[in-house]
Backbone as CSV, one residue per row, in Angstrom:
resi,resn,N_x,N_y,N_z,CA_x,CA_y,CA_z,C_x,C_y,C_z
1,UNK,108.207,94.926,102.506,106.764,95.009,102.569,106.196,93.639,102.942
2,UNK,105.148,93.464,103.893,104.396,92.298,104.096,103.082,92.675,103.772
3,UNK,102.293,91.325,103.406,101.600,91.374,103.106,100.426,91.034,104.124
4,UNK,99.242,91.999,104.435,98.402,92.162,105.150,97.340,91.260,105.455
5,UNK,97.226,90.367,106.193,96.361,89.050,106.333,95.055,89.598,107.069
6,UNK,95.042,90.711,108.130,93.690,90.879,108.755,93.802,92.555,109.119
7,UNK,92.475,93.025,109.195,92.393,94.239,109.828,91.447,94.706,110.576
8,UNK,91.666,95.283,112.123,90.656,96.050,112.828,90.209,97.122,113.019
9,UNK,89.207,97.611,112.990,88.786,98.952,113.102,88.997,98.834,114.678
10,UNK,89.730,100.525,115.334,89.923,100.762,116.595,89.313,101.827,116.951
11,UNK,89.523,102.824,117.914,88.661,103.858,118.552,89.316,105.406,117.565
12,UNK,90.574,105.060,116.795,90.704,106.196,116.376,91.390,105.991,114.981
13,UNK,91.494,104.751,114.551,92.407,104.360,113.543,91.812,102.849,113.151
14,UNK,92.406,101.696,112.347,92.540,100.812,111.908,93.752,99.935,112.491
15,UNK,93.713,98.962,112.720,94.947,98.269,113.129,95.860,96.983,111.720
16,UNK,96.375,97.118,111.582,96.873,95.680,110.572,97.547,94.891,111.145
17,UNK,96.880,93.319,110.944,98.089,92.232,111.080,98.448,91.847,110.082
18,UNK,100.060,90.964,110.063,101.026,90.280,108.917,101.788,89.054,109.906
19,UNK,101.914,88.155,109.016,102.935,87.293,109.975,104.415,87.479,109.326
20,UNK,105.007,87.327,110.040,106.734,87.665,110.001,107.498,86.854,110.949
21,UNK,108.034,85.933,110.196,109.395,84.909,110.820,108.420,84.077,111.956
22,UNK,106.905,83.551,111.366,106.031,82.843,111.909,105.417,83.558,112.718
23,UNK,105.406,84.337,113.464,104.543,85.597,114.498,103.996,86.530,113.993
24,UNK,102.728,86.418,114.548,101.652,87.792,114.294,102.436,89.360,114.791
25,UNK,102.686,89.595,113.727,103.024,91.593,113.965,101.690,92.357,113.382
26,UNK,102.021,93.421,114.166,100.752,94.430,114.003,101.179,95.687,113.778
27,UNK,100.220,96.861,113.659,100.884,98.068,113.393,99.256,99.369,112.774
28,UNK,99.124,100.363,114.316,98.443,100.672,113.958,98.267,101.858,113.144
29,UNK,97.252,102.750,112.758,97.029,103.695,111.531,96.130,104.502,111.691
30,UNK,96.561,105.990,112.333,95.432,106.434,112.402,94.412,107.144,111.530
31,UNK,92.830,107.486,111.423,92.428,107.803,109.757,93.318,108.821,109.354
32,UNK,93.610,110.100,109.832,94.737,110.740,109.052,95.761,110.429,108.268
33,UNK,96.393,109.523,108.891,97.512,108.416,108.162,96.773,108.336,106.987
34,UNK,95.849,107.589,107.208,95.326,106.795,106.070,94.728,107.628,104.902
35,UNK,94.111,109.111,105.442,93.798,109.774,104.469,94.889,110.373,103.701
36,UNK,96.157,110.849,104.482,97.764,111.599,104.005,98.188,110.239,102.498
37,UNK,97.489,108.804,102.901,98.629,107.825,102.254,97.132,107.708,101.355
38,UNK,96.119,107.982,100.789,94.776,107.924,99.780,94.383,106.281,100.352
39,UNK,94.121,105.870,101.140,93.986,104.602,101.331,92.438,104.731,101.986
40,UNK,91.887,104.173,101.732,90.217,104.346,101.832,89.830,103.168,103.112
41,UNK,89.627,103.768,104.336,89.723,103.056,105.424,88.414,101.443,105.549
42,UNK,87.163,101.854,104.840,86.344,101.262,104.644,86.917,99.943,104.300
43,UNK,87.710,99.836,102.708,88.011,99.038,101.477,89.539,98.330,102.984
44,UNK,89.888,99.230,103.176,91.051,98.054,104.267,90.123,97.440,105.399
45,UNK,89.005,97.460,105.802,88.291,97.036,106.772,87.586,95.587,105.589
46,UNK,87.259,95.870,104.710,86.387,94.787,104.286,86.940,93.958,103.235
47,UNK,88.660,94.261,102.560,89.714,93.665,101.771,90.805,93.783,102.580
48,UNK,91.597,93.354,103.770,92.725,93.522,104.177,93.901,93.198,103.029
49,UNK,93.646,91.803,102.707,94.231,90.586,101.713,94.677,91.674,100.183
50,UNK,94.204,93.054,100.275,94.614,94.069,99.062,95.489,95.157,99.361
51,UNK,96.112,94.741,100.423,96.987,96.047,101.064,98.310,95.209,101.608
52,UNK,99.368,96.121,101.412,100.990,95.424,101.759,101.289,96.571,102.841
53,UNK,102.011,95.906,103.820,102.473,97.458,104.559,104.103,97.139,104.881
54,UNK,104.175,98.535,104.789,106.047,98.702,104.824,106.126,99.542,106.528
55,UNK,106.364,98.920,107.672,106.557,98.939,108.772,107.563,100.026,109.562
56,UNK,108.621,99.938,108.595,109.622,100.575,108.680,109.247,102.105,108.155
57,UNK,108.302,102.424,107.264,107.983,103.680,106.793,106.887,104.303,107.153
58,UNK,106.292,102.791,107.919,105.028,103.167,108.190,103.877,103.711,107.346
59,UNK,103.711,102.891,106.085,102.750,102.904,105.312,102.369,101.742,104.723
60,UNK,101.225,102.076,104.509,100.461,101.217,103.670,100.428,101.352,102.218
61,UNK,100.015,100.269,101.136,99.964,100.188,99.911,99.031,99.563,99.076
62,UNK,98.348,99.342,98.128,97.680,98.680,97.717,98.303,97.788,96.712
63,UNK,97.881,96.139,96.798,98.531,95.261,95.878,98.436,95.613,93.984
64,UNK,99.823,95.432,93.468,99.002,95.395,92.202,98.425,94.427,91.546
């Protein structure tokens, strides 16, 4: 899991960045995703810094 440094709202989804082995990675989400995983698209637009994402599973999480 990395931890989520920024996020964009896009034309059909949210986008997340993380840095990994010094480089910006990204990974986008569309609202379905986000509604299937309870993740409240608003609260990742205006707290990125409260969400971890697992890349490989392609989800998102909220920090505890």
């Amino acid at each position: 899991m990395h931890d989520i440094i920024s996020s964009r709202k896009m034309e059909n989804g949210i986008v997340v960045f993380w840095e990994e082995n010094g480089a910006r990675k990204d990974e986008s989400f569309n609202y379905q995703e986000l509604v299937d995983m309870k993740i409240n698209a608003i609260d990742l637009l205006d707290r990125p810094k409260s969400y971890k994402v697992d890349k490989d599973a392609h989800t998102l999480v909220v920090k505890k």
